[in-house]
PDB file of N, CA, C, O and CB in Angstrom:
ATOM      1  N   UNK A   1      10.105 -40.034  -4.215  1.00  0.00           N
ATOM      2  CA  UNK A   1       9.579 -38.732  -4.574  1.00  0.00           C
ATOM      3  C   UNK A   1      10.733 -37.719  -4.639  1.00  0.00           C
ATOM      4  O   UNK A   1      11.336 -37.529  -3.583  1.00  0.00           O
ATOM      5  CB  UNK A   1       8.493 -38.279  -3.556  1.00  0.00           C
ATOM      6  N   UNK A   2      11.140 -37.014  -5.775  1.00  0.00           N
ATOM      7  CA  UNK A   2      11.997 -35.851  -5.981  1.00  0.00           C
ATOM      8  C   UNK A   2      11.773 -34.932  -4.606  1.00  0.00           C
ATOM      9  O   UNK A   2      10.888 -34.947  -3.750  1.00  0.00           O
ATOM     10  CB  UNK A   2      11.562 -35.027  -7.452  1.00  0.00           C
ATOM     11  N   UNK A   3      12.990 -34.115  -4.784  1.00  0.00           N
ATOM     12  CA  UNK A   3      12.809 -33.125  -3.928  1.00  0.00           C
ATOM     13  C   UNK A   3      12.120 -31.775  -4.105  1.00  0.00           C
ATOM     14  O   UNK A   3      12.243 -31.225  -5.200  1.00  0.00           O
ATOM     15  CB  UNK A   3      13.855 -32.929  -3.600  1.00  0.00           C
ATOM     16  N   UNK A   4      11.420 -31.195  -3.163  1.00  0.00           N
ATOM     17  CA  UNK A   4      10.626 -30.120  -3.303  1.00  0.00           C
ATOM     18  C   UNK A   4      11.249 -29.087  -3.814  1.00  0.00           C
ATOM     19  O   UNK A   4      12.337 -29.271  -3.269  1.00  0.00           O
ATOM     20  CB  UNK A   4      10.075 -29.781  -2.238  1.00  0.00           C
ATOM     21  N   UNK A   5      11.449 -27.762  -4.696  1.00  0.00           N
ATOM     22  CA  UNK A   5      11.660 -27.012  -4.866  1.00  0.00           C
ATOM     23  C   UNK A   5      11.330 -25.447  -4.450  1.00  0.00           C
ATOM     24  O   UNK A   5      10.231 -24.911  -4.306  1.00  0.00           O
ATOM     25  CB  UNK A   5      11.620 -27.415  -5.524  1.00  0.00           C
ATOM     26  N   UNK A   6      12.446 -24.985  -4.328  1.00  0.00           N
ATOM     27  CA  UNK A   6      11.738 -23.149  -3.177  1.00  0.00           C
ATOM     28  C   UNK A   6      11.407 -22.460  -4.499  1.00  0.00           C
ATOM     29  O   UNK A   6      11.764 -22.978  -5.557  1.00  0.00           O
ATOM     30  CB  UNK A   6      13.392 -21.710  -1.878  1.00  0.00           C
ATOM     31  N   UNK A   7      10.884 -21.564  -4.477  1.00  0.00           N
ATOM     32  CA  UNK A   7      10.257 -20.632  -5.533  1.00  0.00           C
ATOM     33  C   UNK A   7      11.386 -19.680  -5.446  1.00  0.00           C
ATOM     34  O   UNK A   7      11.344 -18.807  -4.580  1.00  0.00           O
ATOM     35  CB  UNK A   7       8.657 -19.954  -5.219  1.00  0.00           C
ATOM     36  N   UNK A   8      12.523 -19.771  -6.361  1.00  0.00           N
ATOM     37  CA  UNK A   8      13.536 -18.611  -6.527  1.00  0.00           C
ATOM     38  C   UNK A   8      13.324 -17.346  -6.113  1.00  0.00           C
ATOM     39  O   UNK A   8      13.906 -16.735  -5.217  1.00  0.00           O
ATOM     40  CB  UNK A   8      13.826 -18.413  -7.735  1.00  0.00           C
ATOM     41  N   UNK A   9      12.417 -16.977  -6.852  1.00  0.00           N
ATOM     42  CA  UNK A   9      11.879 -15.448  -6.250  1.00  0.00           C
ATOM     43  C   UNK A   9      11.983 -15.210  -5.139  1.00  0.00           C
ATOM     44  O   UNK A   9      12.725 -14.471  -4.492  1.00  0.00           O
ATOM     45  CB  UNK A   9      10.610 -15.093  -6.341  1.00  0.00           C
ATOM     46  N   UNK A  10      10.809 -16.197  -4.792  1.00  0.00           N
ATOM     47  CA  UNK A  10      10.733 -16.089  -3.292  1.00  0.00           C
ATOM     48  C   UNK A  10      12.286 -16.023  -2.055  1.00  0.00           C
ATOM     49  O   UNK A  10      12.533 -15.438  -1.000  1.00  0.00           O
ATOM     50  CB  UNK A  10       9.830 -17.475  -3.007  1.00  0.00           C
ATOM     51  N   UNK A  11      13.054 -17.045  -3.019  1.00  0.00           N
ATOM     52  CA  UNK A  11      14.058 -17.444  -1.725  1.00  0.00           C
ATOM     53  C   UNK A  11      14.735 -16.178  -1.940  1.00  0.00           C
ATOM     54  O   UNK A  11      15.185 -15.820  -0.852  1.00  0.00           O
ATOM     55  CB  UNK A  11      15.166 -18.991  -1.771  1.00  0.00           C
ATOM     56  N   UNK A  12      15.013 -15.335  -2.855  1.00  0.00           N
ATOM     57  CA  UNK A  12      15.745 -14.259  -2.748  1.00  0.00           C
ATOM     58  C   UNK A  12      15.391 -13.062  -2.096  1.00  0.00           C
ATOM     59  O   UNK A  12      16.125 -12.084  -1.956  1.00  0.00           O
ATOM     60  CB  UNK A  12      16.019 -13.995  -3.773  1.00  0.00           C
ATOM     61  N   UNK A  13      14.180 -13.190  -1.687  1.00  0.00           N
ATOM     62  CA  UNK A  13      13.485 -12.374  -1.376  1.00  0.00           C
ATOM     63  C   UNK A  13      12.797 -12.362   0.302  1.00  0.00           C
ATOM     64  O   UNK A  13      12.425 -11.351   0.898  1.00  0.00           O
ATOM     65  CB  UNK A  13      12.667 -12.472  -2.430  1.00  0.00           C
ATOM     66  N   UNK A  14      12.772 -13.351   0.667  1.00  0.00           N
ATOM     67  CA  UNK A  14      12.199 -13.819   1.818  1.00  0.00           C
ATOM     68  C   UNK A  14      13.137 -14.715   2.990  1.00  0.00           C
ATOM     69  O   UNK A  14      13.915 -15.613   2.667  1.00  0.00           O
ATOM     70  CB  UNK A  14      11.085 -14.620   1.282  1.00  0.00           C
ATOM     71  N   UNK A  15      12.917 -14.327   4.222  1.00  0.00           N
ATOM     72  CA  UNK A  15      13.959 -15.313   5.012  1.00  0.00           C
ATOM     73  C   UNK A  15      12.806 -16.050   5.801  1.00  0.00           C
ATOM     74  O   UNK A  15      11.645 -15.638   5.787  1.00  0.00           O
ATOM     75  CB  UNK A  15      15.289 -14.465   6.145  1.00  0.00           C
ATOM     76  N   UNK A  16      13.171 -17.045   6.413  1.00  0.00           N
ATOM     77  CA  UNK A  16      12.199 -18.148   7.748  1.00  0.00           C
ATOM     78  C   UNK A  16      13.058 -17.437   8.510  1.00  0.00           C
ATOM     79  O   UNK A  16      14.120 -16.981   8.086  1.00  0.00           O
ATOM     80  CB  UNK A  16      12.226 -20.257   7.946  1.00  0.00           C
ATOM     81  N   UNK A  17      12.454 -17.258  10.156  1.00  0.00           N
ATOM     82  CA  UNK A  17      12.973 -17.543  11.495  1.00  0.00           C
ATOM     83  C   UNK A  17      13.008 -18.591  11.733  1.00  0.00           C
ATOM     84  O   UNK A  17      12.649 -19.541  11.037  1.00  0.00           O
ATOM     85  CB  UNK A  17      12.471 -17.095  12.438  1.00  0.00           C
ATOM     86  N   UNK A  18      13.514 -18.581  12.908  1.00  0.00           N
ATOM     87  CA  UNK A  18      13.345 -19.925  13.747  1.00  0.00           C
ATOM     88  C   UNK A  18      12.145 -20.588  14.424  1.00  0.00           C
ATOM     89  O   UNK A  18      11.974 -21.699  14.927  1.00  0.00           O
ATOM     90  CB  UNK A  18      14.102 -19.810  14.731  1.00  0.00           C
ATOM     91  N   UNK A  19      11.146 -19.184  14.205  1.00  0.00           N
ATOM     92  CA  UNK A  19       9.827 -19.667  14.892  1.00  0.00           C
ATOM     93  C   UNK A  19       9.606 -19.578  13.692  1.00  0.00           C
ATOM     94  O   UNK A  19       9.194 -18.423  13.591  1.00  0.00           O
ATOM     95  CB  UNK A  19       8.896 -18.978  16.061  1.00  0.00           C
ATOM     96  N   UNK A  20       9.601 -19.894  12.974  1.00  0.00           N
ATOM     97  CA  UNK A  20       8.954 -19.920  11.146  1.00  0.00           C
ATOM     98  C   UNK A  20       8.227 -18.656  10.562  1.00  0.00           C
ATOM     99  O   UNK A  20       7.615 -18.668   9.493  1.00  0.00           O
ATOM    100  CB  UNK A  20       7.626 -21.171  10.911  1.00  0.00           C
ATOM    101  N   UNK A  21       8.367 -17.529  11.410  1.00  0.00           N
ATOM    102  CA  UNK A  21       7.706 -16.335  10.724  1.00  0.00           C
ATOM    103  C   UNK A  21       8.579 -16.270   9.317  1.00  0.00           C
ATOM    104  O   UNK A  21       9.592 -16.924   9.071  1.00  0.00           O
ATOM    105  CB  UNK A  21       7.812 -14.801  11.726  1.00  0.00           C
ATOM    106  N   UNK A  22       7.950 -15.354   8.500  1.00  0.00           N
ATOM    107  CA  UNK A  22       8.707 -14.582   7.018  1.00  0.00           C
ATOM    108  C   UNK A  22       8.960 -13.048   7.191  1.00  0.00           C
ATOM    109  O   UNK A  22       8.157 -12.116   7.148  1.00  0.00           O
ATOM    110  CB  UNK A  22       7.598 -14.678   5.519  1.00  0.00           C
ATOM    111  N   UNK A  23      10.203 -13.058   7.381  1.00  0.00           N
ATOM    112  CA  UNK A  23      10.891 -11.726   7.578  1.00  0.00           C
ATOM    113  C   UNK A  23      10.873 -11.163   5.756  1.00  0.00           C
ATOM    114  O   UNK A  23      11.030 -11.892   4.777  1.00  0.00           O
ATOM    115  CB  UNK A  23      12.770 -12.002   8.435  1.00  0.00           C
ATOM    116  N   UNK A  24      10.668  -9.893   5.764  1.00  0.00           N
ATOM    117  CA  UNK A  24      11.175  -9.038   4.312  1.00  0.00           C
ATOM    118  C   UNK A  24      11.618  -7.754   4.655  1.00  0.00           C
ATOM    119  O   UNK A  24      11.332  -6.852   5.442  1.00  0.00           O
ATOM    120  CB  UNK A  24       9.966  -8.771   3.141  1.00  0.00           C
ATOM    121  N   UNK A  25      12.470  -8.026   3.717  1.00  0.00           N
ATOM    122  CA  UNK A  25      12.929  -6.241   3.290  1.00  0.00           C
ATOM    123  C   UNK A  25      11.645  -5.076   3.284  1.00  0.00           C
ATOM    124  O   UNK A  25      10.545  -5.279   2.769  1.00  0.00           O
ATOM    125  CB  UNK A  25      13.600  -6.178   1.404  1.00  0.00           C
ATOM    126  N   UNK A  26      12.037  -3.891   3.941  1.00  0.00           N
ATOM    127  CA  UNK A  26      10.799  -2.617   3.693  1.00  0.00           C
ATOM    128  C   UNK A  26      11.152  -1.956   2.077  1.00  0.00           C
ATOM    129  O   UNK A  26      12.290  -1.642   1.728  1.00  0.00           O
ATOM    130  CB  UNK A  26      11.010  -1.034   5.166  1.00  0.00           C
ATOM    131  N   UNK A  27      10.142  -1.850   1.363  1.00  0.00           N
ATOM    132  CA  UNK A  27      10.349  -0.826  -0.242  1.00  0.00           C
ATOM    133  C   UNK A  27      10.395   0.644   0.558  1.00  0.00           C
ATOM    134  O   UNK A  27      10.156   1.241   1.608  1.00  0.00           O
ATOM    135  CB  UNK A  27       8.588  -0.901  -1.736  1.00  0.00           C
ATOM    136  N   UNK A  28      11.069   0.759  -1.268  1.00  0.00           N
ATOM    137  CA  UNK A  28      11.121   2.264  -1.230  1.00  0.00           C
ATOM    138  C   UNK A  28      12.733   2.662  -0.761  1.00  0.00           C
ATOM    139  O   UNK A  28      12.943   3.801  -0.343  1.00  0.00           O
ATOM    140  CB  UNK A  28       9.876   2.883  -0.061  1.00  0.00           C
ATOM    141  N   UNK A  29      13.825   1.693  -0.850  1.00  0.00           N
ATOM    142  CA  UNK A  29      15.213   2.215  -0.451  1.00  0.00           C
ATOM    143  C   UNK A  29      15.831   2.348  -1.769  1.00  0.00           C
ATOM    144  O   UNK A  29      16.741   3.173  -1.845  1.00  0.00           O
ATOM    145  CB  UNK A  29      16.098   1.229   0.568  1.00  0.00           C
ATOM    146  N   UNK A  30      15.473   1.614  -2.958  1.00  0.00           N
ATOM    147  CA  UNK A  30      16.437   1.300  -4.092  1.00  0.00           C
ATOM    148  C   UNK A  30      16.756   3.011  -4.867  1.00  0.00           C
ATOM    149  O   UNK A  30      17.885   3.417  -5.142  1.00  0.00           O
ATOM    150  CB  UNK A  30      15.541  -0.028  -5.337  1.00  0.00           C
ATOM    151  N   UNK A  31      15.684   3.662  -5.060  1.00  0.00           N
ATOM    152  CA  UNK A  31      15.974   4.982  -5.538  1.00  0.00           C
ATOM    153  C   UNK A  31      15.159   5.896  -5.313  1.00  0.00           C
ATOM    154  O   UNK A  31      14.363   5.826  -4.376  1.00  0.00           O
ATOM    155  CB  UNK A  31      16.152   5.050  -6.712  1.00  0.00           C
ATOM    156  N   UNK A  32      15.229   7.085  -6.280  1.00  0.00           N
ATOM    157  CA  UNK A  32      14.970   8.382  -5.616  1.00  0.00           C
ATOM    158  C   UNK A  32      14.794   8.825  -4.687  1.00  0.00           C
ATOM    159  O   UNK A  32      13.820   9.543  -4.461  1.00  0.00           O
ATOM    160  CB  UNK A  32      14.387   8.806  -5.807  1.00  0.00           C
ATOM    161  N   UNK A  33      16.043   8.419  -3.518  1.00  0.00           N
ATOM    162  CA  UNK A  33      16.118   8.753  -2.004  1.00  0.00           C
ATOM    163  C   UNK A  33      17.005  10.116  -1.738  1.00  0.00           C
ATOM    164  O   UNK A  33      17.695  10.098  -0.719  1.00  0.00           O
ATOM    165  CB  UNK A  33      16.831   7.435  -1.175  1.00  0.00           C
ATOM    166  N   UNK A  34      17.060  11.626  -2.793  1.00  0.00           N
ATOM    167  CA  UNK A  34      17.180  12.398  -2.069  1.00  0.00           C
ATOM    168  C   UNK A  34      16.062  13.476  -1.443  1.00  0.00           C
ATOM    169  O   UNK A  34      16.445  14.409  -0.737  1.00  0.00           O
ATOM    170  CB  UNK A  34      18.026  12.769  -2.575  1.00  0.00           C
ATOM    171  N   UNK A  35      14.477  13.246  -1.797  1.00  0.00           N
ATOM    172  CA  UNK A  35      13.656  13.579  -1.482  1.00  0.00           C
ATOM    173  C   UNK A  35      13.084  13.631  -0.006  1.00  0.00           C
ATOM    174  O   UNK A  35      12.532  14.472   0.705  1.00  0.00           O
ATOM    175  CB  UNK A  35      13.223  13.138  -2.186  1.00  0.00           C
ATOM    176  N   UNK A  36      13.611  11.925   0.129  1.00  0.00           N
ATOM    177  CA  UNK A  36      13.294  11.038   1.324  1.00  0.00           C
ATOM    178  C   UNK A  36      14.124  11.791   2.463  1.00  0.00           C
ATOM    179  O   UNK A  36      15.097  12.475   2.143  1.00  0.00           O
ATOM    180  CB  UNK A  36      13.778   9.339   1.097  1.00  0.00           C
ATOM    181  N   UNK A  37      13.644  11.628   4.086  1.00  0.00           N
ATOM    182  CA  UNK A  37      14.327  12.208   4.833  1.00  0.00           C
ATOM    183  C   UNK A  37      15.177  11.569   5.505  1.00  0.00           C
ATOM    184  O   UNK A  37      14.647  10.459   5.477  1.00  0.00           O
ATOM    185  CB  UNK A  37      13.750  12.780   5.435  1.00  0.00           C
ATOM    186  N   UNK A  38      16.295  11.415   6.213  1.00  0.00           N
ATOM    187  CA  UNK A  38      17.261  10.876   6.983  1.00  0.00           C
ATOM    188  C   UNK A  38      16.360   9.895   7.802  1.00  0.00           C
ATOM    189  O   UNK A  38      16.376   8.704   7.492  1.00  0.00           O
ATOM    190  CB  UNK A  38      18.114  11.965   7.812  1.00  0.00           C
ATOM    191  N   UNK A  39      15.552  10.347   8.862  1.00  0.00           N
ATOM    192  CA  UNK A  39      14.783   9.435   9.657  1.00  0.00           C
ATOM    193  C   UNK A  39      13.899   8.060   8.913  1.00  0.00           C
ATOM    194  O   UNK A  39      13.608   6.918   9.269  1.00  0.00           O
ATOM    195  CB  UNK A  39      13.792  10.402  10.364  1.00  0.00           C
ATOM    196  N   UNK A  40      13.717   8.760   7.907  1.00  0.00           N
ATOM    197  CA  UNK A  40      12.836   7.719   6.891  1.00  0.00           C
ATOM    198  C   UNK A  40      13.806   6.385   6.370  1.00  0.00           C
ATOM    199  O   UNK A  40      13.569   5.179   6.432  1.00  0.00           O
ATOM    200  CB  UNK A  40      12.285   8.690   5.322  1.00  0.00           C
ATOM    201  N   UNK A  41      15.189   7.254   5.745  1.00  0.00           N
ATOM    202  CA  UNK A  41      15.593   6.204   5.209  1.00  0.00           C
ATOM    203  C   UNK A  41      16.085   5.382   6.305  1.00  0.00           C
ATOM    204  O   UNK A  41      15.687   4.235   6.102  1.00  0.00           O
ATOM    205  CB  UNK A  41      16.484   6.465   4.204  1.00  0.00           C
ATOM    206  N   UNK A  42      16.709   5.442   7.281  1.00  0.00           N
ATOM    207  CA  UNK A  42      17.130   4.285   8.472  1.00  0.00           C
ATOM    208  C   UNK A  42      15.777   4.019   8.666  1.00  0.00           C
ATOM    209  O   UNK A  42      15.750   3.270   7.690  1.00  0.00           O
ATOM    210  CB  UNK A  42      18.047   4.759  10.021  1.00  0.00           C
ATOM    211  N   UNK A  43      14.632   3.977   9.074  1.00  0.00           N
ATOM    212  CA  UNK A  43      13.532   2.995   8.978  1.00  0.00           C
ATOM    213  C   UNK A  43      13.214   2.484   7.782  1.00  0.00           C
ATOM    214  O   UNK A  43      12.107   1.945   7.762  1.00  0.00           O
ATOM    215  CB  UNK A  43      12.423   3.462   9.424  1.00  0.00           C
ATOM    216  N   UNK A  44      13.785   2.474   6.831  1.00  0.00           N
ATOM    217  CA  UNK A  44      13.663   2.091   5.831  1.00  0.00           C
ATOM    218  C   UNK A  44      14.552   0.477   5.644  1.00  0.00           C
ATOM    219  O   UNK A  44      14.249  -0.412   4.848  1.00  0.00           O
ATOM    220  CB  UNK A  44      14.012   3.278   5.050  1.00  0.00           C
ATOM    221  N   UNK A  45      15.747   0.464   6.684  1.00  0.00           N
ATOM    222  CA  UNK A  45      17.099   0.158   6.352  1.00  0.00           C
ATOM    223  C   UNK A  45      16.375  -1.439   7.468  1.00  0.00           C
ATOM    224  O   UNK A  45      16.976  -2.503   7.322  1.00  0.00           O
ATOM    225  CB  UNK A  45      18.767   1.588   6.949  1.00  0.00           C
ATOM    226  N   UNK A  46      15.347  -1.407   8.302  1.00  0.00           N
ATOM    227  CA  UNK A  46      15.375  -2.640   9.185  1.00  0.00           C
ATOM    228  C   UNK A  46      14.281  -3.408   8.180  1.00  0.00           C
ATOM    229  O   UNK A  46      13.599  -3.083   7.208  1.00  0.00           O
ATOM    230  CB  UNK A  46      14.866  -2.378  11.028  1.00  0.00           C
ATOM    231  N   UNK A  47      14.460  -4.370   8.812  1.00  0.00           N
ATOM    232  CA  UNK A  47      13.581  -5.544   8.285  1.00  0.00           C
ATOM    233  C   UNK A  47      12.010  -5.548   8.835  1.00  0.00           C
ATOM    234  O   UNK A  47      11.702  -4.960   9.872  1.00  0.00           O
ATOM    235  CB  UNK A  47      14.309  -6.973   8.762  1.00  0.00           C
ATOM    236  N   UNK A  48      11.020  -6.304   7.992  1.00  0.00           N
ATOM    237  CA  UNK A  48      10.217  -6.094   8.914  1.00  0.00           C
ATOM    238  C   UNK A  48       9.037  -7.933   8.576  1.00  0.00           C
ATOM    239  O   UNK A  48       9.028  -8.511   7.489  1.00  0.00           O
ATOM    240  CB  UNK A  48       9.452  -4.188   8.616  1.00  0.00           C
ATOM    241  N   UNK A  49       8.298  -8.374   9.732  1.00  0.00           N
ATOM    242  CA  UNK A  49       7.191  -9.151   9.578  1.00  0.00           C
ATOM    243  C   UNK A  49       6.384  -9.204   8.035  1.00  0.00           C
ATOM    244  O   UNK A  49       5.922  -8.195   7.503  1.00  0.00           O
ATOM    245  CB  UNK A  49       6.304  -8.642  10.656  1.00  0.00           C
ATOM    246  N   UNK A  50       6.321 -10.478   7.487  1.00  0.00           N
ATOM    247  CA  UNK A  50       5.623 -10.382   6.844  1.00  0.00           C
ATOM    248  C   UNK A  50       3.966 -10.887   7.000  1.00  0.00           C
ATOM    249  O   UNK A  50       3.858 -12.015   7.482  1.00  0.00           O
ATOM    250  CB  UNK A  50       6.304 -10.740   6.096  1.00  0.00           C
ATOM    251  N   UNK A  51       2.888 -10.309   6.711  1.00  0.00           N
ATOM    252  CA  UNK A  51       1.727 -10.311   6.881  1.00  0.00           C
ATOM    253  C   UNK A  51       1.405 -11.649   7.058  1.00  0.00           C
ATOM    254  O   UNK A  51       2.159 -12.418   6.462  1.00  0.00           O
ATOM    255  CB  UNK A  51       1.109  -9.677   5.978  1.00  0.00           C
ATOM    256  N   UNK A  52       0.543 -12.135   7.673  1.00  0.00           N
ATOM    257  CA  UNK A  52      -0.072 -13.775   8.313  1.00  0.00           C
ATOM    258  C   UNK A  52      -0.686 -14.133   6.943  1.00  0.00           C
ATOM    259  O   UNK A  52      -0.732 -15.280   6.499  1.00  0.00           O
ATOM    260  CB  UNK A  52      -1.533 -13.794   9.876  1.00  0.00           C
ATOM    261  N   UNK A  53      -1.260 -12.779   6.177  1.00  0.00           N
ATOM    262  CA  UNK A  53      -2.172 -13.358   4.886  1.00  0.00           C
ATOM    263  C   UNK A  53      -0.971 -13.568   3.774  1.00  0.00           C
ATOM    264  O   UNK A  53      -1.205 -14.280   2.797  1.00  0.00           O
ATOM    265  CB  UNK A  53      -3.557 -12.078   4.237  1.00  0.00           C
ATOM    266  N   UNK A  54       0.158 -13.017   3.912  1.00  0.00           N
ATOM    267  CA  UNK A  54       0.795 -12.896   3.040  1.00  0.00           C
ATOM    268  C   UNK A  54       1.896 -14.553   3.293  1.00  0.00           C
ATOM    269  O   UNK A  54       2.124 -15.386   2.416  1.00  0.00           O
ATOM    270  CB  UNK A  54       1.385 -11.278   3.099  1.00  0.00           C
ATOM    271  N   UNK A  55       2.368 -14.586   4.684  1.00  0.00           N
ATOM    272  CA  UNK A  55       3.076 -15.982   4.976  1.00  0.00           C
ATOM    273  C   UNK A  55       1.951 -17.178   4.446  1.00  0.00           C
ATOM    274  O   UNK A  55       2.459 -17.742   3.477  1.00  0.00           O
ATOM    275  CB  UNK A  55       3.451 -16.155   6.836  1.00  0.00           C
ATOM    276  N   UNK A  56       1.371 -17.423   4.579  1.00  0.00           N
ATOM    277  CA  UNK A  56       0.543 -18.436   4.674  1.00  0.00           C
ATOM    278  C   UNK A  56       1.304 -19.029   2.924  1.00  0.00           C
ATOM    279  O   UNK A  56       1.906 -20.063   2.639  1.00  0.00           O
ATOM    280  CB  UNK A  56      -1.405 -17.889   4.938  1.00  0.00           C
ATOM    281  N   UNK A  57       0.925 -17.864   2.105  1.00  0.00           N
ATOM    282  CA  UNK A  57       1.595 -18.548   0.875  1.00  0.00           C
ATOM    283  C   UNK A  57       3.123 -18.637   0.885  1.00  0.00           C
ATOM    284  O   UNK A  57       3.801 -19.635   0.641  1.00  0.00           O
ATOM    285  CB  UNK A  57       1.217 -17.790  -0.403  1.00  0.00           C
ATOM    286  N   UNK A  58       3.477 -17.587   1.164  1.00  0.00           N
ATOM    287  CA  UNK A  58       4.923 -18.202   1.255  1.00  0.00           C
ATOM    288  C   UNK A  58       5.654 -19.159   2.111  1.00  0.00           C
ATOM    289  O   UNK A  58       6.856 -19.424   2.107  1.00  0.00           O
ATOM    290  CB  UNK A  58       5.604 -17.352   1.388  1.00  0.00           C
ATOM    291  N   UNK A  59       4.887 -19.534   2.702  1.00  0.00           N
ATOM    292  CA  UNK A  59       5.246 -21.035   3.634  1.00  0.00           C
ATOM    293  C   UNK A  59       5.181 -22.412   2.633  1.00  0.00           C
ATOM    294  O   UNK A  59       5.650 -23.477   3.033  1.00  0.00           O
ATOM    295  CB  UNK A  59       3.862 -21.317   5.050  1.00  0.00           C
ATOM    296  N   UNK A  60       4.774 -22.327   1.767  1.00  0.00           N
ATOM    297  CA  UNK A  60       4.289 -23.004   0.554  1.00  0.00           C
ATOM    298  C   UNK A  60       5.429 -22.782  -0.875  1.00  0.00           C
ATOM    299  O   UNK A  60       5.762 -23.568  -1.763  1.00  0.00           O
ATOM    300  CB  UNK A  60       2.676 -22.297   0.251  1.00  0.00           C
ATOM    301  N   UNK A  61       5.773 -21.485  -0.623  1.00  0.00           N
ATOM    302  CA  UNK A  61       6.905 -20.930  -1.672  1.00  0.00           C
ATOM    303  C   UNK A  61       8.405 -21.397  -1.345  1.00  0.00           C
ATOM    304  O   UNK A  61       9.328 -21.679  -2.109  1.00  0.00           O
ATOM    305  CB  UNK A  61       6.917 -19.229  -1.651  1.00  0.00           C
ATOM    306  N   UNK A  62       8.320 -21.381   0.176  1.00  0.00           N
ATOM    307  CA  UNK A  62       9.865 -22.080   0.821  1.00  0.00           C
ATOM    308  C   UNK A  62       9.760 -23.234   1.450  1.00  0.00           C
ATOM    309  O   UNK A  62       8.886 -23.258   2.317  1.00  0.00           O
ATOM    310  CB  UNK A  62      10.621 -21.248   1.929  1.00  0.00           C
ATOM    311  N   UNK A  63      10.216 -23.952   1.332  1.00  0.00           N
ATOM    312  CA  UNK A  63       9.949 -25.164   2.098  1.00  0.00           C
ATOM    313  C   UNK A  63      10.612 -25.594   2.906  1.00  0.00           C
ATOM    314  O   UNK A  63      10.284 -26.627   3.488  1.00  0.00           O
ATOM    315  CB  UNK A  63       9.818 -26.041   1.561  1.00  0.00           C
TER     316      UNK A  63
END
């Protein structure tokens, strides 16, 4: 049997932990950030959990 393939998108987009959660990037940093406030954009800047409804498929997208 060939080997499985990751969903590009996905891999560029998505990391595994070690406990297998899906870490992502937070939106809203790429532009029109002089509106945005200082405090906003550094919470903007960490990573965050991705949703249980939302991993479930991407556990399937990365392999």
């Amino acid at each position: 049997m060939p080997k499985m393939k990751s969903h590009r998108g996905a891999a560029k987009r998505f990391k595994k932990t070690g406990t297998g959660k899906v870490v992502r990037m937070k939106s809203g940093k790429s532009h029109i950030l002089t509106k945005k406030s200082r405090k906003r954009k550094r919470r903007l800047r960490k990573d965050a959990i991705a949703s249980s409804a939302d991993s479930k498929r991407l556990q399937l997208m990365l392999p």
